[in-house]
N, C-alpha and C positions, 0 to 999 in steps of 0.2 A: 473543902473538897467539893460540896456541891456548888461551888461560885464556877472550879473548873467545868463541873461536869456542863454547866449554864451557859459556859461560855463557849466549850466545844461545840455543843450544841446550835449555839446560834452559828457559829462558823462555820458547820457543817448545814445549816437552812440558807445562809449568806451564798455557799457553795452551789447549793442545789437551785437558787434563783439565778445566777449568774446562767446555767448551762440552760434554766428553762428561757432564760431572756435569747441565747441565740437563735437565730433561724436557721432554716433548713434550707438548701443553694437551692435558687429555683435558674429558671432556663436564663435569664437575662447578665448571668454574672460570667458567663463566660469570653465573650468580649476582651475584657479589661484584665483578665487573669494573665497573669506576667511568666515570663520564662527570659533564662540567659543565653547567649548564643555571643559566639565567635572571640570568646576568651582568649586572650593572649599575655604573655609575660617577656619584658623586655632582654634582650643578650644580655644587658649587664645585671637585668635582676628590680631593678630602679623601678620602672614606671610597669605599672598592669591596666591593659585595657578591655573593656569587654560592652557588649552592645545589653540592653534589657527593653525586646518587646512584647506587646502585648498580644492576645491570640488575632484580633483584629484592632488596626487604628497604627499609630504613630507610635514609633520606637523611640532607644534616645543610646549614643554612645559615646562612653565613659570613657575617662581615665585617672588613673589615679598612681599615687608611689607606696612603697614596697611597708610604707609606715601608715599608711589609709587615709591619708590627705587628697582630698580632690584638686585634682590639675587642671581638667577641661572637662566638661559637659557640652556634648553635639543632638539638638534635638533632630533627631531621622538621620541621624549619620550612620554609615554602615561601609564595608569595604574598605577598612582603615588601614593605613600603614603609620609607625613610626617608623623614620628615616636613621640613618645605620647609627651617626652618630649620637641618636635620642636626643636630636634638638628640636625637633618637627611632630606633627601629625600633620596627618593627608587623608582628607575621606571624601567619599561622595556625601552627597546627601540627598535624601529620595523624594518625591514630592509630596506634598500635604494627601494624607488619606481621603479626606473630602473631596480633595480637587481631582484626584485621581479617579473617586467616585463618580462624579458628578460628568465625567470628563465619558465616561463609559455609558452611564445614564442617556447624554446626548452623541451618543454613538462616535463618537471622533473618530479620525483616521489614525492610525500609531502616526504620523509623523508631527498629527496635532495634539496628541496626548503631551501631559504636563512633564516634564525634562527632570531629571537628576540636576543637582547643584556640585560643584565643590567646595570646598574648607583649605584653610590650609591655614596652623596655628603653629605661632613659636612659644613654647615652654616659659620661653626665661623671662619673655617682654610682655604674653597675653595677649598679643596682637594677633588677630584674625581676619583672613581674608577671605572673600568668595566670588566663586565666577555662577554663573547660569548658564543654562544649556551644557552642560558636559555632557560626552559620550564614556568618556573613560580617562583613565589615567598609566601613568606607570614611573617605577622605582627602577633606576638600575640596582642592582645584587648588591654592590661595595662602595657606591657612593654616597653623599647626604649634599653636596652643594648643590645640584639641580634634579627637577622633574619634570616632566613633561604631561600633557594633556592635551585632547580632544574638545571643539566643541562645537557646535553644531546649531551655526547662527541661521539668520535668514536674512536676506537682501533685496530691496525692489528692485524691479527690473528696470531697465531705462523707460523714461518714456516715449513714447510715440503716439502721437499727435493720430495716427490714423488709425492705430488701433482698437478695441473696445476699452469701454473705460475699466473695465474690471482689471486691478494690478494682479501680476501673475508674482510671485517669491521666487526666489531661488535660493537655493541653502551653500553656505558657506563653507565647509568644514575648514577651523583653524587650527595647528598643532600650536599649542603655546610651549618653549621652551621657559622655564621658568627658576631665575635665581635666590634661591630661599637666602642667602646674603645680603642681599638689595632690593628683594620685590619685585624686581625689574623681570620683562618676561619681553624673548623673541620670538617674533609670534613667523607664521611659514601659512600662506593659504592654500586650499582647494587641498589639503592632506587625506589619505585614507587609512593605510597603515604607516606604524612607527615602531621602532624598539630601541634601546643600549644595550650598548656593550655591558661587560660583566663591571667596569672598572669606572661605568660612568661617564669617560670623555668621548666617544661616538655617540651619534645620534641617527640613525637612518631612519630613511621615509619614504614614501611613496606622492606623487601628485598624479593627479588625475584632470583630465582635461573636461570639461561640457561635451554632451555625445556629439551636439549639433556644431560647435565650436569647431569647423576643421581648417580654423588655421593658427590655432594654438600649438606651440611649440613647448608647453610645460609639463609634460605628460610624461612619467618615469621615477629613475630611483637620485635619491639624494643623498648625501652623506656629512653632516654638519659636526666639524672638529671644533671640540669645547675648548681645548686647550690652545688652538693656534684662531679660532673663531672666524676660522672659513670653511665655505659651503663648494661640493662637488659634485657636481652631475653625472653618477657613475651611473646609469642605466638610460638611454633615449627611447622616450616612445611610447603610445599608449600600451597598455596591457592588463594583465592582472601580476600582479608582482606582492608575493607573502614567503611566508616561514621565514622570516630575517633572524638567521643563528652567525652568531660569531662565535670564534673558540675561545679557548676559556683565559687567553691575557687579549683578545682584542685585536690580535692580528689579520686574523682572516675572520673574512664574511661571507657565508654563501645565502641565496636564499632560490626559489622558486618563480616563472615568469613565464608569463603565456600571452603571446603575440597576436594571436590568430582573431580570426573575426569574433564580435558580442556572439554572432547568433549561431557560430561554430556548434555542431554536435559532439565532433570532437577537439577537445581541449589539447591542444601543443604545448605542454610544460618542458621546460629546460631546468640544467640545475647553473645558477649564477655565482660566481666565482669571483672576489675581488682581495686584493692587498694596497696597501701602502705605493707598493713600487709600479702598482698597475695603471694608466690612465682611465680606462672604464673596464668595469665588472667584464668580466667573460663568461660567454656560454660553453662550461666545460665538461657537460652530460647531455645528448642531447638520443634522438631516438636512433639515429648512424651511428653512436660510439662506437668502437670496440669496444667488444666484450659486450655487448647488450643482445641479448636470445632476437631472433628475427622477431619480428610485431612487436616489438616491447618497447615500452619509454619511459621517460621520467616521470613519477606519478606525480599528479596534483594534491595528491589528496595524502601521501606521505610525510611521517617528521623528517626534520634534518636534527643531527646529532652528532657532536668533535667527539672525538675520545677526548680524554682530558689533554694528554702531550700535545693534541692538536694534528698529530700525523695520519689520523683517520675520518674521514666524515662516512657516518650512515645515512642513507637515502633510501627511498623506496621506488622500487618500479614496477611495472604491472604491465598486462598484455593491452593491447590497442582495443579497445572495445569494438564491436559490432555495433550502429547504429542503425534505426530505421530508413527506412526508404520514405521520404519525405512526400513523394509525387503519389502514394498510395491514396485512396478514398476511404477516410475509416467506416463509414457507413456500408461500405460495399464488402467490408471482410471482417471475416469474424472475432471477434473477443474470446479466449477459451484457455483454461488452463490444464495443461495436459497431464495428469497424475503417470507416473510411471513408478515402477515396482522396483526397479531396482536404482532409483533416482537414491544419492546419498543422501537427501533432506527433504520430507514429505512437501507436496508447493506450497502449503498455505506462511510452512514455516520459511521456504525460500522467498516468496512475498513479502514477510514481514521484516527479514533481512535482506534484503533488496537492496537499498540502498548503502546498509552497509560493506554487504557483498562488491558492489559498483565502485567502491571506493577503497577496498581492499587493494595493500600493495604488500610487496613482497622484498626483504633487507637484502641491499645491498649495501659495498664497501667501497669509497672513492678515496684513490691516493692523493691529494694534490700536490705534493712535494715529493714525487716518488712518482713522475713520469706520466698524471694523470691516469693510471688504474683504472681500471673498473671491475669488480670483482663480482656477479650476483651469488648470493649463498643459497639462495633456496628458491624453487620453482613454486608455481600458484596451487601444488599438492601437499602444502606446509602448512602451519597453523603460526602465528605470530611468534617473533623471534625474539629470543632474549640475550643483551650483552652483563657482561660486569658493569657491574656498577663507575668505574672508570673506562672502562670501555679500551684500554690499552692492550690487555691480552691477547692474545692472537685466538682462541676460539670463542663463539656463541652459541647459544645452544637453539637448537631447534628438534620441534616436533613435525609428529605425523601422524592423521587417521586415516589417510587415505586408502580408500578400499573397504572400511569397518565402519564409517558413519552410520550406515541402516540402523544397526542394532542402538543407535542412541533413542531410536523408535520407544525400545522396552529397557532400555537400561540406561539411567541419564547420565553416563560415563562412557567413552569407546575408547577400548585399547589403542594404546599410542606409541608407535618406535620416538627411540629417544636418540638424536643425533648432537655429535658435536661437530663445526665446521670451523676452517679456519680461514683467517680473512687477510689468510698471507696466498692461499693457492685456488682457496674456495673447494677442497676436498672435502669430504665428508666423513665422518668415523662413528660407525652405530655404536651407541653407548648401551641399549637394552630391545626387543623386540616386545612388541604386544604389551604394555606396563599398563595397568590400573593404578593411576595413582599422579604424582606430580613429582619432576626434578629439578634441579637449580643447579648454575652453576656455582663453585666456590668464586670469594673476591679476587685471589689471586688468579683464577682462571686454571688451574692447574687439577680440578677434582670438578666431577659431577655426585653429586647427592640427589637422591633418587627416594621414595618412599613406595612400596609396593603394595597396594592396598587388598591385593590378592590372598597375601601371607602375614600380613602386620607388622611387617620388616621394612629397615633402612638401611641402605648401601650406599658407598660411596665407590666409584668408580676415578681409578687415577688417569688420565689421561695419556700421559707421556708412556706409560706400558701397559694400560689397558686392563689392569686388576681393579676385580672387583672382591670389596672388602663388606662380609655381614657386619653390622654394627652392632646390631645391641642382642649378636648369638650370645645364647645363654643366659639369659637374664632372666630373673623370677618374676617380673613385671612385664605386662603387658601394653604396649605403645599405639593401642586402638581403644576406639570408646569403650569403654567397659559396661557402660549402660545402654549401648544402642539395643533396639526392640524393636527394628524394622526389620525387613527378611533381605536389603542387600548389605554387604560386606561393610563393616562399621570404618569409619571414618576415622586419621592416625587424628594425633592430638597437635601435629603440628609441630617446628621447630621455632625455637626460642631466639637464639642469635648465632651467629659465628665467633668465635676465636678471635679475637684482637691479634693473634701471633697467626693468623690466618692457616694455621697447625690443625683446627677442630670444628667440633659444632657441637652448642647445647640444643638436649633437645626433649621434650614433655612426655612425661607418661600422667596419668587421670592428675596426681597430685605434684609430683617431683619434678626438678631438670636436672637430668643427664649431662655428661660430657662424653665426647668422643674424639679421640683421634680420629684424624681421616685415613690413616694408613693403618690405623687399626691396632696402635702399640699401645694403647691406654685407654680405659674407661671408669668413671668413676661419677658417684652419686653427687652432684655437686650441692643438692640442697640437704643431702644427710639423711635422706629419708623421712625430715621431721614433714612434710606434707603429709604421707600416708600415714605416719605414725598419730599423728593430729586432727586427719579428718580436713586440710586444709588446702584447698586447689594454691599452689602460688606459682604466678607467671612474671617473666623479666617483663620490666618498663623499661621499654630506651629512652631516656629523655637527652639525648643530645636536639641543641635549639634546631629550629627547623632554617635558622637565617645563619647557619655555620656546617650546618650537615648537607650540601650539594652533592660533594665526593663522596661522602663518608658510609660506609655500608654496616649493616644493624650487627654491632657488636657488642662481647660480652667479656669484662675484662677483671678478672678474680684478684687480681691484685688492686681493683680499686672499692669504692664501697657499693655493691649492686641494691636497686632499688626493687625490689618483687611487690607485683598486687597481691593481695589475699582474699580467698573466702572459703569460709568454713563451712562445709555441708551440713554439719548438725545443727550449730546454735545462727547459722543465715548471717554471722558478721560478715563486715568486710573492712579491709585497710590496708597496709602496706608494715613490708618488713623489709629490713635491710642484711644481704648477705656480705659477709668481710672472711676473705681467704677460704682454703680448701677444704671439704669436708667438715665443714662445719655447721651447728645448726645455724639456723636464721636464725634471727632476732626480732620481733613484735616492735612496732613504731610506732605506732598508730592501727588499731583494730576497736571498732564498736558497735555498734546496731544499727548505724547507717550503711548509705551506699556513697562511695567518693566513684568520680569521674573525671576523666579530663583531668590528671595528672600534667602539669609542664615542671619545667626546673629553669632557672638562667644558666647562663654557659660556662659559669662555675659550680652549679647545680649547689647553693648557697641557700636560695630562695626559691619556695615552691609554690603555687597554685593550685586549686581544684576545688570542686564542688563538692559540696555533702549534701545529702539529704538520709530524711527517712518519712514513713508514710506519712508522718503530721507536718514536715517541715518540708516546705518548698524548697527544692536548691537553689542555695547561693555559693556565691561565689569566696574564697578563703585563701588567702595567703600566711606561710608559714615559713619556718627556716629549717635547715638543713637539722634539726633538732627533732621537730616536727613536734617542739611544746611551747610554740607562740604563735598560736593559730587564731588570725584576729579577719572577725568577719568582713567583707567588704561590700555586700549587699545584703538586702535584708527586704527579699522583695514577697508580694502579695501580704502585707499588713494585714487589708481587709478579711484575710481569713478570720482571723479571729474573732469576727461578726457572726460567724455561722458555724452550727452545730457541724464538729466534720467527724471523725472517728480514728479507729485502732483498728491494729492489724496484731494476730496473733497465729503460732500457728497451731494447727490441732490434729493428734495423730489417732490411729485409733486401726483395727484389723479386720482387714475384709473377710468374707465369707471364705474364703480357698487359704485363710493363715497368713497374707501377705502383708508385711509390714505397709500403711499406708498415713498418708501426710497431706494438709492442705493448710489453706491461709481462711481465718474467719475474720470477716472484718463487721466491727458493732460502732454503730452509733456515739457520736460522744455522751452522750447524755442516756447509756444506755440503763437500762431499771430490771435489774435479773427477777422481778415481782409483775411483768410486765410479761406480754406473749409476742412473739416479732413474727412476722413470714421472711421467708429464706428463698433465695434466688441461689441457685448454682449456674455460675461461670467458669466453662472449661475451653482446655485446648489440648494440651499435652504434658505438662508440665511446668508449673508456675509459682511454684516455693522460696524456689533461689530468689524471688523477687519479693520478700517479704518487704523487706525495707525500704520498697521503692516507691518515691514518692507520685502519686495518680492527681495532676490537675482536672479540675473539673473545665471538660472538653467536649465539644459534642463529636464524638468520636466514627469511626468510618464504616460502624457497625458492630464493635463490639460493647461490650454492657459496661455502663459508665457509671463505675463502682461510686466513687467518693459521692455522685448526687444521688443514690440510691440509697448508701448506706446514710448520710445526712438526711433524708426524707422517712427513718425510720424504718429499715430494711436489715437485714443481716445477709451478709451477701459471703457465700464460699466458696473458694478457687483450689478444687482439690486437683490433685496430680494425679496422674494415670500411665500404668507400664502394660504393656501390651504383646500378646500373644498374637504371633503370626497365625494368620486364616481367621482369627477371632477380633478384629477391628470391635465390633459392635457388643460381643459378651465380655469384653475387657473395659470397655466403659463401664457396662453396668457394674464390673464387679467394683467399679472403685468408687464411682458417683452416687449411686443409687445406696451403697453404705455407707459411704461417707455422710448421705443428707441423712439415715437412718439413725447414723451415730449421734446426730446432733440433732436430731427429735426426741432424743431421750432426753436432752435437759428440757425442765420445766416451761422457759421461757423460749420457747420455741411451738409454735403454731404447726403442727405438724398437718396440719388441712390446708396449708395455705405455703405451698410448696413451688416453686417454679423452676427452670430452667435457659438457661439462652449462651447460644453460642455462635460463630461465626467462619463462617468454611468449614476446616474441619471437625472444629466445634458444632455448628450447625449439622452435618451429618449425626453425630452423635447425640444429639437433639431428636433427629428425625426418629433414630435408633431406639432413644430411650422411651419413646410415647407408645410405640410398636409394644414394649418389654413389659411396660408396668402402668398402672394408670396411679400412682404416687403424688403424681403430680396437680396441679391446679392449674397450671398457666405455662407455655412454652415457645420461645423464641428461636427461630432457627435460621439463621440470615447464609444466604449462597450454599442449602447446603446438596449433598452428591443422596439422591435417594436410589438411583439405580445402578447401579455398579456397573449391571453388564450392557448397557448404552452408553455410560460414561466411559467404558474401557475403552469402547474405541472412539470418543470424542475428540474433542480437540482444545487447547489452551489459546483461544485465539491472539491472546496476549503477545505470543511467543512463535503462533503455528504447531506448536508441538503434539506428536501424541500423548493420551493421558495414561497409556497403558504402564510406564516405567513407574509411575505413582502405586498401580494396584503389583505389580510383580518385586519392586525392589525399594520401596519409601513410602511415605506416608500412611496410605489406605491398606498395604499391613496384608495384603490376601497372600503373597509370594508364589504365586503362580498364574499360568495364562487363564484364562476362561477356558476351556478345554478340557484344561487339565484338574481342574476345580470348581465346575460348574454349582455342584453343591453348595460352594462356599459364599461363592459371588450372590447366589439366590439369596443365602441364610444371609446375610451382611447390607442386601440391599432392602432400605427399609418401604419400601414402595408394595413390596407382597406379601406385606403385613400391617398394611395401614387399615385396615378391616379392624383392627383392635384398637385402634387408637380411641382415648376418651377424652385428653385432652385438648382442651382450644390452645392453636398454633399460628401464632402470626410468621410467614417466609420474606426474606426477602431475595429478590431475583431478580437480577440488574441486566436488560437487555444490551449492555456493553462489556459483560463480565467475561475478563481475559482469562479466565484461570478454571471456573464451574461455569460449564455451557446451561448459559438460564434457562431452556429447558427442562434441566431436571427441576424449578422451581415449580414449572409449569406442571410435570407431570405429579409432584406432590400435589398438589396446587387441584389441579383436574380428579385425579384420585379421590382426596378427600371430601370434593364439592361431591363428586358422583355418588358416594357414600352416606354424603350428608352429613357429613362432620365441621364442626365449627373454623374453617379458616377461611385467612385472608393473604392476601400476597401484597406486596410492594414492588414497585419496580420503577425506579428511578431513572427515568427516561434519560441512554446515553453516558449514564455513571457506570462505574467501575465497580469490580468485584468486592473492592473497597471502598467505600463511598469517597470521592477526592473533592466531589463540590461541598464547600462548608453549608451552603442554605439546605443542600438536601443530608447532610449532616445533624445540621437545627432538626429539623424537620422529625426526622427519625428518634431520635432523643426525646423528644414529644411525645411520639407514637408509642415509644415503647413503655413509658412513664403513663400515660394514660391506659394501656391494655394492662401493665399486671397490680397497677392500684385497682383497675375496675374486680379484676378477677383475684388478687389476691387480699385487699384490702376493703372492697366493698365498693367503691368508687360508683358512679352513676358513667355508663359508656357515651362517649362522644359518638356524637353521628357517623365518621366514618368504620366505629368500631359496629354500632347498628343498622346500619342500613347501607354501608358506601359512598362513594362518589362515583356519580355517573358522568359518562366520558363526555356530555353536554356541557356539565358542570364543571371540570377541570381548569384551573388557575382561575377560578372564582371563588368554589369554597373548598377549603382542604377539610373539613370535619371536622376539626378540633371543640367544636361549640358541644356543649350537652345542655341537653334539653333538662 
């Protein structure tokens, strides 16, 4: 007995040396920290591909078969396709990170920066080929014997004897048609655009002439037949010539073409028109058609779209723009933007959609076998139009704000009439006035479904007589958030899929899915109620392949076996369950303390994909079978974690001061020692539980607190959740923050003098918030946050142009009403008239590019607490976002913030810019990071 108790022992000191030999992430490991990206699983299920790069440097993409045998390895390959019949890969490949680097270092021009490669490997033989310089490439839909691609050579010019000796280049562009049979590739020069048909044996093009060249005759559209392997000149003439759609067997081709001068202001688009039987393409849309409103023409900037039958093309048209007056002196007249009060969209926000705006067109319907038609459905007082998904029904559905935009001022929703039109006469048929909320049409085109967010209700409206049917009257469940805590109207839960018998629609309430008739003769629980009985969210997965699903519109089909996600509110699992027939419960498949993502299936949904993770394990990548109990890993990336001390996530409940049930994530150190004292950082937002299992790379992230190397350096870091009382933003944090850290100052090992907090946006307000409230704290981090409410109400998201007032009256910031009408509140809630109490030192940051929090209010904390004389400092990342998006000033930050609450929570010696700053002499010589 004592030989065990000796040997446990030592097993147990063998233990505790292992975890002391780890390290703790320091800033240099992020780099090389690996993630998956662009997973994919083949139609027949056989081959799985997927890319693994790292956070900076050279990627590498895989492939492998359905049994974890490596097939091919592409070092920087990315934008892959396997070809239909899985005999092929095709990918680009990206250029060396170095040279890319190095390429930017010496300022190159983009057209001298370093070029994409292609690949191109056959399965059976191992044979690999590659071109340099690509631009691009492309797949038709249904074939595998040819490809085509771009490439984008250079060539000297001739010489001449009398010119300077310096050669001038000129750039090639070559379409390679390419036989994956033979290798053999037909190459076509001076190409610009190109596409196929759905079927493969079309190939259209575009040539383009030299500006200067004006006596070339090669300028226009082409059209190269695979199967008979001759070329036609369906289009003469320089231009601009795109959107090349055929319909969907290959018969007809329309695309877009504009004639008119380079330096034209405005742009002459036609719509181009060819077949088989035609000698060259025809102009069969042009700005004279019948049926096209005076000033109106074929838009440039419009898709083209078949129905599937092929008896309809959609197009877009748009009014003739107004342009400048060219002979004008701009120095002579003024620049000015004219705010008006009753303009639908404030200017900064028309400014910043501008150019969207300019390129907005408006659906129309062209017959070309039916007399050339022209039908427009909607005038430039619409919002974007939407068909079935086959596009053959005779109605589309369109909206309208028009007349109610203002109000998206303070409500970020405007009532909308709901129209249906048909694209047999172009009439129109109001389906609902004034709606809050969003409708669809059914597949069949025969029913609009409408969801009214006013009431919490779904209707279906039938078209052919014009009833409108409540769905889910009478129901003891509710089909809006149930936990929404903002002051405007809760948000529905969304629908699930359609009817495969194109009869219904399932549709979500917090846990369940519903069925409904659309004519309202049947409704029934389809998941049984076992969600809410369970405590367990479960939503339909479609997994039809994305290389078989074109037509196919999101269905739900109770006679086959349904695949549901899952997660469970109390114990934070997640997985999937599979539903079989009516009214019946689910069944559990797969559920455990990870997080699965990125669900695919093949096209007998036989063999499955996805990732797992959970906080300790990096996600990889896992193939498994229609059983879902031979699940065998197929990557196994970041190894090196296991070099360093990382940590656990647990969650921790405990009751706030006012009785309310409350819950957060603690996360400890691996090597944590309950004989030990830790300081605690709280990191908040809104709600962050559900993410218990989610695994956190160490990243230097865009300002929020960069848990795993925090909690690795000997931190306890907690991420409590917060529910919120309207008008109370700021005493609803505290009641949950400020207990929650309270609650976990009673265990032992916790430092309760060495207390922090840090958040970011609305985080960061709550920040501002809590140093006003309590002096608890030790050290506090508040990146972009809003400290004045009532300057911020009427600010602006320069991001967007938007006002910020919908935020304070119906989202986010939680006041529900104007300034006005709640002056008290806005005061009580804005931490700026109360920063006279603050005791804690505050680092801000406030990004003078911030689209979202006008950096200002950083300024005016900022200025406040200098004036005071209170310990802070600001950041302001010259030209960065309200999220940091540059990764150097990402590093950068992750430094800073690591260095202020080791100094202040941990005892650390402060860095020069925590002591004394950087002066604006100084700047990108020394950042401060030295201590003295």
């Amino acid at each position: 007995m004592n030989k065990k108790i000796i040997l446990i022992g030592l097993f147990a000191m063998h233990g505790a040396a292992l975890l002391a030999q780890k390290k703790p992430l320091d800033h240099t490991v992020y780099d090389s920290w690996q993630s998956l990206s662009a997973s994919e699983i083949s139609v027949s299920g056989k081959y799985i591909s997927f890319q693994v790069i790292p956070q900076e440097g050279d990627g590498n993409f895989y492939v492998k078969d359905n049994l974890n045998k490596a097939i091919f390895s592409l070092p920087r390959g990315y934008n892959a396709r396997l070809t239909r019949d899985e005999k092929h890969v095709i990918s680009l490949i990206k250029p060396k990170f170095v040279d890319t680097r190095q390429a930017k270092i010496k300022k190159k021009k983009p057209e001298d920066m370093p070029k994409d490669s292609l690949a191109v490997y056959t399965i059976a033989t191992g044979k690999l080929t590659k071109y340099a310089d690509v631009k691009s490439y492309k797949l038709a839909e249904e074939a595998s014997g040819y490809f085509s691609f771009l490439t984008d050579g250079k060539t000297a010019a001739p010489a001449d004897t009398t010119a300077s000796k310096t050669k001038k280049t000129a750039k090639i562009s070559t379409l390679h048609l390419f036989d994956l049979a033979t290798g053999d590739t037909l190459n076509f020069q001076q190409v610009d655009q190109y596409d196929f048909n759905k079927t493969g044996d079309k190939l259209v093009f575009t040539k383009k002439a030299e500006a200067k060249d004006s006596t070339s005759n090669i300028a226009g559209v082409y059209l190269y037949d695979l199967t008979n392997k001759t070329l036609k000149k369906i289009t003469n003439g320089r231009g601009t010539y795109k959107n090349f759609t055929f319909d969907d067997i290959g018969n007809q081709l329309v695309y877009l073409g504009d004639r008119s001068a380079e330096k034209s202001l405005v742009k002459d688009f036609n719509l181009y028109y060819y077949t088989a039987q035609l000698d060259t393409a025809r102009i069969a849309v042009q700005k004279n058609t019948t049926g096209l409103p005076t000033n109106w023409a074929v838009s440039g900037d419009g898709d083209l779209k078949f129905s599937k039958n092929g008896q309809k093309l959609f197009l877009g048209l748009a009014p003739i723009p107004r342009v400048k007056d060219t002979t004008l002196v701009d120095f002579e007249h003024a620049k000015v933007d004219v705010w008006h009060w009753q303009d639908d969209y404030l200017q900064p926000q028309q400014l910043v959609n501008l150019k969207k705006d300019l390129a907005q067109s408006y659906l129309s319907v062209f017959y070309p076998q039916q007399g050339n038609r022209v039908i427009p459905l909607v005038d430039d007082k619409f919002n974007p139009v939407r068909t079935t998904v086959e596009a053959d029904q005779e109605y589309v559905l369109a909206t309208t704000d028009f007349g109610r935009r203002i109000e998206t001022q303070w409500d970020y929703r405007s009532k909308q009439d709901v129209y249906v039109v048909s694209t047999v006469s172009g009439a129109r048929q109001l389906v609902i006035e004034n709606l809050s909320g969003q409708a669809v049409l059914s597949p069949d085109g025969q029913y609009v479904l409408y969801f009214n967010q006013d009431n919490g209700n779904w209707y279906s409206y039938q078209i052919a007589s014009k009833k409108v049917t409540l769905l889910n009257d009478g129901l003891p469940v509710s089909f809006v958030d149930e936990d929404n805590d903002m002051p405007g109207k809760p948000s529905g839960y969304g629908m699930a899929a359609w009817a495969v018998d194109g009869k219904g629609v399932y549709l979500n309430d917090k846990f369940d899915i519903w069925y409904f008739a659309l004519d309202g003769s049947d409704k029934y629980l389809a998941t049984n109620g076992y969600g809410r009985a369970s405590s367990t969210v479960l939503r339909y997965k479609n997994l039809d392949h994305t290389q078989t699903s074109k037509w196919k519109s999101n269905t739900l089909d109770e006679r086959q076996r349904v695949i549901l996600t899952a997660f469970n509110e109390k114990t934070k699992e997640n997985g999937f369950y599979e539903m079989r027939g009516k009214r019946k419960d689910p069944k559990a498949i797969l559920m455990s303390t990870n997080v699965y993502r990125n669900l695919q299936a093949s096209d007998d949904q036989k063999q499955f994909i996805y990732t797992k993770e959970d906080y300790v394990h990096s996600p990889d990548l896992y193939v498994n079978t229609h059983t879902f109990k031979k699940e065998e890993p197929l990557t196994a990336l970041n190894p090196q974690q296991a070099n360093y001390n990382w940590g656990t996530a647990e969650l921790v409940q405990w009751s706030t001061p006012a009785g309310h049930q409350a819950e957060g994530i603690l996360y400890k150190p691996e090597d944590f020692d309950p004989n030990k004292k830790y300081p605690v950082i709280a990191y908040f937002y809104e709600k962050l539980t559900d993410g218990l299992y989610n695994y956190q790379a160490p990243a230097p992230t865009p300002s929020r607190l960069n848990i795993p190397y925090f909690v690795s350096n000997g931190y306890l870091v907690f991420a409590p959740d917060i529910s919120y009382v309207t008008g109370e933003p700021g005493k609803s944090a505290e009641e949950y923050i400020n207990s929650g850290m309270k609650h976990l100052a009673q265990n032992s090992w916790v430092d309760s003098s060495k207390l922090g907090i840090q958040g970011q946006s609305w985080g960061g307000y709550q920040v501002a918030h809590l140093i006003t409230a309590t002096d608890m704290y030790a050290a506090a981090w508040a990146g972009a946050p809003v400290v004045n409410m009532t300057s911020a109400y009427g600010g602006i998201r320069w991001q967007t142009g938007m006002s910020r007032q919908f935020q304070y009256e119906n989202t986010q910031s939680r006041i529900g009403k104007t300034l006005w009408e709640a002056q008290d509140a806005y005061l009580a809630n804005s931490p700026l008239f109360h920063l006279d109490k603050v005791k804690t030192p505050v680092v801000i940051m406030a990004n003078d590019n911030d689209g979202a929090v006008p950096w200002y209010q950083g300024i005016e904390m900022f200025t406040a607490l200098r004036r005071l004389q209170k310990p802070v400092w600001m950041l302001n990342y010259n030209g960065d976002e309200h999220n940091l998006l540059l990764r150097q000033n990402r590093k950068d930050i992750q430094i800073r913030e690591q260095q202020f609450f080791d100094h202040y929570l941990k005892g650390a010696p402060a860095p020069k810019w925590l002591k004394s700053g950087i002066p604006a002499k100084e700047k990108g010589i020394d950042w401060g990071f030295s201590v003295d």
